[in-house]
C-alpha positions, -999 to +999 in steps of 0.1 A: -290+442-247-255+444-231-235+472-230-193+478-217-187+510-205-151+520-197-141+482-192-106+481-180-088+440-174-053+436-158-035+398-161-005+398-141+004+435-152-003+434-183-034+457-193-059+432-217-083+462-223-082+495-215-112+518-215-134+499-237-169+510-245-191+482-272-226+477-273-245+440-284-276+447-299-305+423-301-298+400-330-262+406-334-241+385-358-202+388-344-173+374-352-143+383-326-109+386-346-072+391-332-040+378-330-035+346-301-035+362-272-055+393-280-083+385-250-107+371-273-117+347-247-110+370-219-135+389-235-160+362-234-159+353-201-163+389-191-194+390-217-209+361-194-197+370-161-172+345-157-144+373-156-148+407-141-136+436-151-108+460-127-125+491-135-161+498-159-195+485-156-208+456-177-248+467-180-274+441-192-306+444-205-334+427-180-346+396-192-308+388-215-303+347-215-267+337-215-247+309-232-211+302-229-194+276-247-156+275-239-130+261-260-125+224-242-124+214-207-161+202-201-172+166-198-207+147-190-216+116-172-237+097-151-271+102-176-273+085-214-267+111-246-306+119-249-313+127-208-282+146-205-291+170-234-330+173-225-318+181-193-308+213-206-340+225-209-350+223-173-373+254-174-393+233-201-393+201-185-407+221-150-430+236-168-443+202-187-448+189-148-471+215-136-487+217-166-491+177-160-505+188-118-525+212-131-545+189-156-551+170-129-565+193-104-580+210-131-603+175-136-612+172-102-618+209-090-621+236-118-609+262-101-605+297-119-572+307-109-560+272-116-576+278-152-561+308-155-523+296-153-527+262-170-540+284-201-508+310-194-485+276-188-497+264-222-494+295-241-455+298-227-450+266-233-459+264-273-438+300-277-412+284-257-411+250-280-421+227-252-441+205-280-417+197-303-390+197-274-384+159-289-381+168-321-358+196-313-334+177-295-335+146-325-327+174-351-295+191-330-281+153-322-286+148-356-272+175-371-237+175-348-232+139-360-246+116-332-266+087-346-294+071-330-276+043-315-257+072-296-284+083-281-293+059-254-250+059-247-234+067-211-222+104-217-186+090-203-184+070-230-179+093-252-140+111-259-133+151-254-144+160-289-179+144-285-183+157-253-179+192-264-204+186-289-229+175-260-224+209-246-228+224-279-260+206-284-273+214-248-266+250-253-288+251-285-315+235-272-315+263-238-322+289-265-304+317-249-310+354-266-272+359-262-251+330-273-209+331-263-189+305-288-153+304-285-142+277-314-177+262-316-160+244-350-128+227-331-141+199-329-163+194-357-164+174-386-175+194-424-210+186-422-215+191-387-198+222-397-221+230-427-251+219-405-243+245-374-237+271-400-271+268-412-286+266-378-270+303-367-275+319-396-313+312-389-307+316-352-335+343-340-309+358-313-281+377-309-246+356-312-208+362-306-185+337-313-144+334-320-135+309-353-102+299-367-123+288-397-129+316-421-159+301-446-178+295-413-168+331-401-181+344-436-214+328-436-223+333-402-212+369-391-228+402-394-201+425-381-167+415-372-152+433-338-109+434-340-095+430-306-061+443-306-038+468-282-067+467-253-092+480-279-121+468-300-125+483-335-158+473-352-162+466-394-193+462-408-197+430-430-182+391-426-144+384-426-138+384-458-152+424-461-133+426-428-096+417-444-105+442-472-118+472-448-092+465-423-062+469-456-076+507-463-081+515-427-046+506-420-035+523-452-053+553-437-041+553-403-003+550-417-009+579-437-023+602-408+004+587-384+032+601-410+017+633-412+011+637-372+048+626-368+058+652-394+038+674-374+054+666-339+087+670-355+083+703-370+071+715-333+098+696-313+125+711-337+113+746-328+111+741-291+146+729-293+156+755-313+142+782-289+146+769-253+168+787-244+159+820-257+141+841-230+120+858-257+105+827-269+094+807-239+058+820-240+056+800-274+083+771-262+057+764-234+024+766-254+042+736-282+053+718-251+018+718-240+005+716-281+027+680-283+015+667-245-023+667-256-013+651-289-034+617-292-007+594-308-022+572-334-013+538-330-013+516-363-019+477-356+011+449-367+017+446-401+004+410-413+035+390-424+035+383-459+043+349-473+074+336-495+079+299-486+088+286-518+084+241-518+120+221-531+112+211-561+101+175-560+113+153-588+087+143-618+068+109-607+049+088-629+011+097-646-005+072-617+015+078-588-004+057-561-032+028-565-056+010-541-072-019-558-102-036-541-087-023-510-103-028-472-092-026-441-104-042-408-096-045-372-104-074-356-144-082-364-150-043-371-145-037-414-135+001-418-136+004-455-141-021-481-138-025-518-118+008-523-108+012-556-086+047-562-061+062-581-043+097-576-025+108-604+002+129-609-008+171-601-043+163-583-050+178-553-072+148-534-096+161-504-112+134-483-139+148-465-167+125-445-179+124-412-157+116-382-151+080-377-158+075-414-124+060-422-107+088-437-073+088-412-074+045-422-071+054-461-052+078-456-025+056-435-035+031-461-020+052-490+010+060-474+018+024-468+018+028-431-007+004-426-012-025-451-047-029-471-061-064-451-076-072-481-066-058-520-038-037-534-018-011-532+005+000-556+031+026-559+034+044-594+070+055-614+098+074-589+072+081-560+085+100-535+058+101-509+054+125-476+028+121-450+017+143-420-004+120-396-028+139-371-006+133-344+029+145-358+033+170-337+035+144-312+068+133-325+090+162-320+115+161-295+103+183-264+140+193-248+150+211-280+142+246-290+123+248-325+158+260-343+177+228-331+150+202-339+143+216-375+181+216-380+183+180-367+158+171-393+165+195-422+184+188-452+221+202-453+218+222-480+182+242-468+204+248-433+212+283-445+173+292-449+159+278-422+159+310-398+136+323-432+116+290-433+106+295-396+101+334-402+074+320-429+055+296-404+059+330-379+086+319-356+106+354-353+132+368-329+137+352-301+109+323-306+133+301-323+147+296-290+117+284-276+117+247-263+094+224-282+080+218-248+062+252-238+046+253-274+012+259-277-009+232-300-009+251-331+026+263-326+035+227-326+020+219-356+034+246-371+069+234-366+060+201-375+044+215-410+075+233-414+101+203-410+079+181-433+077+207-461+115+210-463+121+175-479+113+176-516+082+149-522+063+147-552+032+131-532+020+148-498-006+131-478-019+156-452-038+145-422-056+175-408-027+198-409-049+226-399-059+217-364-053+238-340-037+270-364-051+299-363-061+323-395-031+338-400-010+300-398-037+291-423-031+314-445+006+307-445+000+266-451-027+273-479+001+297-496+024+274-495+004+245-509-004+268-533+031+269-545+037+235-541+043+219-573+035+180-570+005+159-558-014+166-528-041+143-510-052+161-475-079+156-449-094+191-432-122+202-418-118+238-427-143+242-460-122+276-470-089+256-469-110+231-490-127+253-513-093+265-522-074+239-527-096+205-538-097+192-578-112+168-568-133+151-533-133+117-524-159+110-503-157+084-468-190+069-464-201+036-451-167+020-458-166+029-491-159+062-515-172+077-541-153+107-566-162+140-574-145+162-594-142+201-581-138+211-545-163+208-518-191+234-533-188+215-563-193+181-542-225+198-521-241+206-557-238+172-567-249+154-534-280+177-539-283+170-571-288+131-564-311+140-538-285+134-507-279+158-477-244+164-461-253+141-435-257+111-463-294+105-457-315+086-488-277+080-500-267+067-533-256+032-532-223+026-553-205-007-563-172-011-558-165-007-598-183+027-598-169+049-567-140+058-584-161+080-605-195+093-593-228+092-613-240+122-618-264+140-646-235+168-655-204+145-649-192+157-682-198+195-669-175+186-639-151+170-657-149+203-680-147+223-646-121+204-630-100+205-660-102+239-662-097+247-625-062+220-628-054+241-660-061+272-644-034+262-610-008+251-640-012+286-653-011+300-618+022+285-608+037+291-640+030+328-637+043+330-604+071+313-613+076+341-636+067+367-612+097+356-589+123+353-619+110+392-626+108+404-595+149+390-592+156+408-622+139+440-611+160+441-582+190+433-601+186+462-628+174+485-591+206+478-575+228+484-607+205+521-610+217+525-575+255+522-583+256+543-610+237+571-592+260+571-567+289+572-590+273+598-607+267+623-574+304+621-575+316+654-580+350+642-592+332+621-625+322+655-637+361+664-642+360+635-672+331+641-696+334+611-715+331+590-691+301+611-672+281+608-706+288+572-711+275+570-673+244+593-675+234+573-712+240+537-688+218+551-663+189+561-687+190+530-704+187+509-672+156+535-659+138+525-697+146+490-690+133+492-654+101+511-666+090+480-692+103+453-659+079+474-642+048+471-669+057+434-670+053+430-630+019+449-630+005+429-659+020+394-644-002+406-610-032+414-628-033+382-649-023+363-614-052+384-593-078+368-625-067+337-617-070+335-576-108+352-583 
């Protein structure tokens, strides 16, 4: 349905693609992938004419639809929610209007040609959807989190996140056989998340879309298309089967690159050799010309592997943190109310619910930022409490480079690390010296992650920290958390990141919560269980004495599964614990081998043979020791690789 052909995109001298050649096909499930800055969204706008190309055709199939949605910068007004979104379907709503003429000339002059198109009209009209148009556009508002009161609201009224969702909602409706979404899921909340993943997995026409958000990625995608060095390499399969493929390719490509540059070598080391010899410039010219038509194989950046090990926080009490009866309200507007809740010491707490649910208000609530207006809240034994608010990135100082304002706010003794603390959150070379100013938004909040994870705490209260990073950042900040060894209550709408971190999901509802013990699948199994959708329709009332645990036919079962899963991250951390105490000793015993080999490649130690056999028995006694270090390492990765499955 659209093909490139020999695409070639200049930006300010720097070449974004370079003869590129991909073909959509009808029905197409992609998911763009490569590092900020690739031209993933170049790549879009070219896909939908908004860009064109320097050099290379785009051809399109007659008939192809289009349907761009960009990142931010759109905004509605001047029509309520409902008009602005049927408006979208123009074609439709034309077509219901001489359909409407029609009817009426029909009834006073049957005329034949008349008959003909109001039959044709109606036909197109009932493929096209036209009858359940209302419906349609009730289900999308619906499913992206407007309520009915919204509907009949001034588009203006509503803030940049909403509005995007308007023009996600307006590009649904429009139908287009070749959809464009760059970060459809920015601005999202889970269900709307869980809902729009639904709704293009069953989506009868082709899609390409760009995700930080790697569940989404995995359930929607077909194929997954790299962009990297002005190319496009295709893998069959969702990201996930992507990460995997992408590993052995790589593998592969490093492998033919070292034997192409022994090859090059071996021919540049005889044309050197033979230059100058008058008798050999026959075969000096034809490897000249051998190397010159070479293809060099390039090998894409090696992913930075993580290391970023948490302080160790001090040991708090069982309970750590208590709301009792809790609410809060502003003015005549009650958030939450009757909030009873305890976090105890190792949980990891995710709040998930629907945006403007309350979840940001308990969550400043727990870290004593903003006082219950009504209950208690009560702080357990030796709580030492962090919190990352939404906005934190908004608090670093703009006129300092990233190195001087995590060094004004580090501790003195994790000074000497903090060039490898930044390395972790990928600041490297010379982006240290960046000023806080010209960061981007996720570079931002990875700074701000960074300074907030240096402070020992043995409670972290996480407010979205994954907005705005990309895959790779969350990657790093899931690692990390991993690792970390205290108490954890976050908010995020990334179901991955939530998936693999969550013991237990409080859910924001109505201005109250209810518990449920596993992470968020475990939480969707139950809600279905009781008969309740994501978006909390035909939902369970619960008093204020029950919603710290939820009801439930296999509560026990859950209980079993969450203690299992907590048992099984105790076990985790200890091994890895392990893994770094043998991986120290390893390198220990390697270094000591080292030393004595030298020594022993000393031809003078052979003069003394007492000492050489006292060195030669050292040195094979440190190789057994190394072999069992070695057995030990494998069989720690395996039993940590069970774990992680």
């Amino acid at each position: 349905m659209l093909q490139l052909k020999n695409i070639e995109v200049d930006y300010s001298g720097r070449k974004i693609f370079t003869d590129v050649n991909w073909h959509i096909r009808p029905g197409a499930r992609i998911g763009l992938c490569g590092e900020n800055g690739a031209g993933k969204s170049t790549l879009l706008k070219l896909l939908c004419g908004l860009n064109i190309s320097d050099k290379g055709d785009v051809i399109v199939a007659k008939g192809t639809t289009f349907g761009y949605l960009p990142q931010d910068g759109l905004h509605y007004e001047g029509s309520s929610l409902f008009e602005e979104v049927r408006s979208a379907c123009s074609d439709l709503l034309a077509m219901a209007v001489e359909i409407e003429q029609l009817e009426v000339k029909i009834s006073q002059d049957a005329d034949e040609k008349a008959l003909d198109r109001y039959a044709h009209l109606q036909d197109l009209y009932s493929q096209r959807g036209g009858f359940t148009l209302e419906a349609d556009i009730a289900r999308v508002l619906h499913g992206l989190g407007f309520s009915e009161q919204d509907w009949q609201k001034p588009c203006e009224q509503f803030s940049g996140g909403w509005q995007m969702r308007i023009a996600l909602a307006r590009l649904l409706l429009q139908r287009p056989n070749l959809l464009l979404l760059d970060e459809p899921t920015n601005h999202l909340d889970l269900p709307a998340r869980d809902w729009l993943e639904s709704y293009l997995s069953n989506y009868p026409f082709a899609v390409v879309l760009v995700s930080h958000d790697r569940y989404f990625m995995d359930q929607v995608v077909q194929r997954i298309v790299e962009v990297w060095n002005g190319d496009l390499t295709e893998y069959p399969g969702n990201y996930t089967l992507y990460l995997k493929e992408r590993d052995r390719r790589v593998a592969a490509l490093r492998a033919a690159k070292q034997r192409q540059d022994e090859e090059i070598e071996r021919i540049e080391a005889f044309i050197n050799r033979f230059r100058y010899q008058a008798n050999k410039a026959s075969q000096v010219q034809s490897r000249i010309r051998q190397v010159e038509k070479i293809v060099r194989i390039k090998i894409p950046p090696q992913r930075k592997k993580i290391a970023f090990n948490f302080p160790q926080p001090s040991r708090g009490g069982k309970e750590l943190l208590e709301l009792v009866d809790a609410g809060q309200r502003y003015g005549d507007h009650q958030v939450l109310q009757g909030v009873n809740l305890t976090v105890t010491r190792e949980e990891r707490l995710a709040l998930v619910g629907a945006n403007g649910a309350g979840k940001s208000t308990l969550m400043r609530m727990l870290a004593g930022i903003e006082q219950p207006s009504e209950g208690q809240r009560k702080e357990g034994h030796n709580l030492e409490l962090a919190y990352f608010a939404q906005d934190q990135a908004a608090t670093l100082k703009k006129t300092n480079t990233v190195l001087e304002e995590i060094t004004a706010k580090s501790p003195v003794d994790m000074v000497p690390r903090l060039r490898d603390v930044l390395g972790t959150f990928l600041f490297s070379g010379d982006d240290v010296h960046k000023r806080v100013s010209v960061l981007s938004g996720g570079e931002r909040n990875r700074l701000a992650l960074a300074i907030l994870l240096l402070r020992p705490a043995n409670l972290m209260l996480l407010d979205e920290p994954t907005n705005h990073l990309d895959l790779q950042s969350k990657d790093v900040l899931l690692q990390a958390l991993h690792n970390y060894a205290g108490t954890l209550v976050f908010v995020s709408h990334d179901r991955y990141f939530v998936d693999q971190l969550a013991t237990r999901v409080i859910d924001v509802e109505g201005g109250q919560i209810s518990s449920h013990y596993g992470n968020y699948a475990d939480f969707l199994q139950t809600k279905q269980a009781e008969g309740v959708n994501q978006h909390g329709e035909n939902r369970v009332e619960h008093s204020a004495q029950s919603n710290s645990v939820a009801d439930s036919p296999d509560k026990d079962q859950r209980k079993k599964d969450h203690a299992k899963r907590k048992e099984d991250q105790r076990q985790w951390r200890k091994l890895q614990k392990q893994l770094k105490q043998l991986e120290a000793d390893i390198e220990g015993h390697e270094q000591s081998s080292g030393d004595l080999e030298m020594q022993l490649a000393d031809p003078a130690l052979y003069q003394d043979h007492q000492q050489f056999n006292a060195k030669t028995k050292q040195h094979s006694e440190l190789t057994s020791v190394l072999e069992k270090l070695y057995q030990q390492w494998e069989q720690l990765q395996l039993e940590i690789a069970e774990l992680e499955e």
